[in-house]
C-alpha positions in Angstrom: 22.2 111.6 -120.3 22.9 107.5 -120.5 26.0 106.7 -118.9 27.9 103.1 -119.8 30.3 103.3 -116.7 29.1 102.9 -113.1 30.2 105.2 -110.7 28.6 106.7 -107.0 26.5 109.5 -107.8 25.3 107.7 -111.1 21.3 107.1 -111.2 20.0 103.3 -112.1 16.7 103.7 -113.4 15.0 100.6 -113.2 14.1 98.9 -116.9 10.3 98.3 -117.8 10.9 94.8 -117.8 10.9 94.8 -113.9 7.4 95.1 -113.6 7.0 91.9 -111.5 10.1 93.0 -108.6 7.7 94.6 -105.9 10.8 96.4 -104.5 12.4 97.5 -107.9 9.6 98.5 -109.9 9.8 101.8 -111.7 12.8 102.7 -109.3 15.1 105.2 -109.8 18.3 104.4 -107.3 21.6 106.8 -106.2 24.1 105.2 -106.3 25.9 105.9 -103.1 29.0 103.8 -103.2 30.6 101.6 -106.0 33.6 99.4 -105.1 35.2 95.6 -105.9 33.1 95.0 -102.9 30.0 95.9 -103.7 27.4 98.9 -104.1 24.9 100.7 -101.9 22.2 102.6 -103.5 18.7 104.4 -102.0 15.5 104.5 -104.2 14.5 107.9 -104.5 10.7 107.7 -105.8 9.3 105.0 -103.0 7.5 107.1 -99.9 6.2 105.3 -97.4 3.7 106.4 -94.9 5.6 107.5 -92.6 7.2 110.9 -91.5 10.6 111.3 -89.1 9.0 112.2 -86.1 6.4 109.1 -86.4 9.8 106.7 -86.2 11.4 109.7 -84.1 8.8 111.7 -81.9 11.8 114.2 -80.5 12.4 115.7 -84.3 9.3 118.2 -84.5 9.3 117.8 -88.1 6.9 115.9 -91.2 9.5 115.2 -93.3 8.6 112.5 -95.5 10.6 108.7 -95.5 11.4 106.9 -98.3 11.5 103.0 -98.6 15.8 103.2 -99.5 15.4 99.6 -100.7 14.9 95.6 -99.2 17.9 96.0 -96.8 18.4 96.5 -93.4 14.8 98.3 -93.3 14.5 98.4 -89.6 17.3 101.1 -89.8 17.5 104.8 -90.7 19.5 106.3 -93.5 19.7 109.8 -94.8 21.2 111.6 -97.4 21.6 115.7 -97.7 23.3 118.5 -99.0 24.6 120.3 -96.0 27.9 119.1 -95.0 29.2 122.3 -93.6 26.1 121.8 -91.0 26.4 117.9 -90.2 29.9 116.8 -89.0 31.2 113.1 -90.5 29.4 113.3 -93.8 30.6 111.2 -96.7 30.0 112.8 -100.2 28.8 110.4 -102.7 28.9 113.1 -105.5 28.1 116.6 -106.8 27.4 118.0 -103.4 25.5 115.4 -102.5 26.6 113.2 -98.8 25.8 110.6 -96.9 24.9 110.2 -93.0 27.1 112.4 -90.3 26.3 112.7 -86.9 22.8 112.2 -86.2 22.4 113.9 -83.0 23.8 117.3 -84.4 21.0 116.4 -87.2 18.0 115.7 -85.0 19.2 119.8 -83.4 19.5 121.4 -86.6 16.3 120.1 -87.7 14.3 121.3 -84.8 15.9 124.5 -84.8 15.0 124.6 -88.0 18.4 125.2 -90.2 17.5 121.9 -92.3 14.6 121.8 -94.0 12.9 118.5 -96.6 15.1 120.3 -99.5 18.4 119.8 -97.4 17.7 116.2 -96.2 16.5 112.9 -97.1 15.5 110.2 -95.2 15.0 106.0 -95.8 14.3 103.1 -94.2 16.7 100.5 -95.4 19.0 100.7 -98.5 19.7 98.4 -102.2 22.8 96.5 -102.1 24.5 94.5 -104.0 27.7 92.0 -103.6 30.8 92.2 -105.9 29.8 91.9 -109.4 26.0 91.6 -108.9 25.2 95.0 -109.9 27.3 94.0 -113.2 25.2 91.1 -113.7 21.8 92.9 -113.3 23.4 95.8 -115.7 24.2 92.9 -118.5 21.1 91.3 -118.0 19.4 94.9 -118.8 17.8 95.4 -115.3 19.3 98.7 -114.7 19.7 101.7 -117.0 22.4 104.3 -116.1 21.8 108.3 -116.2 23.9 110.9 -114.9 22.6 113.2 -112.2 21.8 115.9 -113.5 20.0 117.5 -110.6 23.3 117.5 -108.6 22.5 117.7 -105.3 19.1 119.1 -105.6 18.2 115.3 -106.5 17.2 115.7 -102.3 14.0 118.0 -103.4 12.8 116.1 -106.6 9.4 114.9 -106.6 9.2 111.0 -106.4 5.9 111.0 -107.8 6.7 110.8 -111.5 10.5 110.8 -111.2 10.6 107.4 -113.1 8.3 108.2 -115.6 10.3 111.3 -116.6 13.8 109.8 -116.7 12.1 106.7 -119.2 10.6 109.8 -121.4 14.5 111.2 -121.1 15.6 107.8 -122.8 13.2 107.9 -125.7 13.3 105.9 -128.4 11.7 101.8 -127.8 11.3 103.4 -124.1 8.4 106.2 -125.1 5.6 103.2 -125.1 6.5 102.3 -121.0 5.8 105.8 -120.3 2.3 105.6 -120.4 2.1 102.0 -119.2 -0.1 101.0 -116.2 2.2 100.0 -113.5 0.8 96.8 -113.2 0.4 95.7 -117.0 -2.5 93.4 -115.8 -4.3 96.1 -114.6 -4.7 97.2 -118.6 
């Protein structure tokens, strides 16, 4: 469902016409906070490489990181849906929170009580300074959609997340859905 209010826990799925932002392209962002300040958000469909225990060899685990967005991506993020587990999580929405102790983290995950359908991890984040988010949404950057998935957003498949929520949209956005990624490329 299209949404015409911001709030955390809102999706921003990123509008065909930013084809030519490498960090934006065919994103779909949670919105994790929303204030007069600003917004922090973490792109959901970007995996890189890497796992946890290549940027963390202690956690016996192959969880997958995501790229969270151009910010601060020397540092490690996470998002999950097991706050009675991890102390000094924030919720951002519908079950889902934000951070909380990472050392209690890096225990339950090798003894195994969190697993990739609990947890999410990402190098860096998408922010944005007061009003700029505003400007990007009137200048038809970003679409809104509820979440829908609640907190089960965590085990979504990236791999044609964006592609699905466009086909949600219908309408003029049917056409991008089967649009090479690169247009140049057609």
């Amino acid at each position: 469902m299209i949404s015409t209010n911001l709030h955390k826990g809102h999706l921003l799925v990123a509008d065909p016409s930013l084809t030519g932002d490498l960090s934006f392209n065919r994103s779909v962002v949670l919105l994790a906070d929303y204030n007069n300040e600003g917004s922090v958000g973490f792109i959901l469909n970007k995996p890189l490489k890497y796992t946890i225990q290549d940027l963390i060899p202690e956690i016996n685990a192959n969880f997958k990181i995501y790229n969270g967005g151009p910010v601060e991506q020397d540092n490690l993020y996470f998002i999950h849906n097991i706050p009675e587990l991890i102390p000094d999580s924030i919720e951002i929405s519908s079950g889902i929170y934000w951070g909380g102790d990472f050392e209690s983290t890096k225990d339950l995950i090798n003894e195994g009580k969190i697993n990739k359908n609990n947890i999410r991890f990402f190098l860096g984040y998408t922010g944005w300074d007061a009003q700029q988010l505003e400007n990007e949404m009137q200048s038809n950057s970003w679409i809104i959609s509820e979440n829908s998935y609640r907190n089960k957003i965590i085990a979504k498949s990236p791999t044609h997340f964006w592609k699905e929520k466009i086909l949600e949209l219908g309408g003029d956005y049917l056409i991008w859905s089967n649009a090479p990624e690169n247009p140049l490329l057609n």
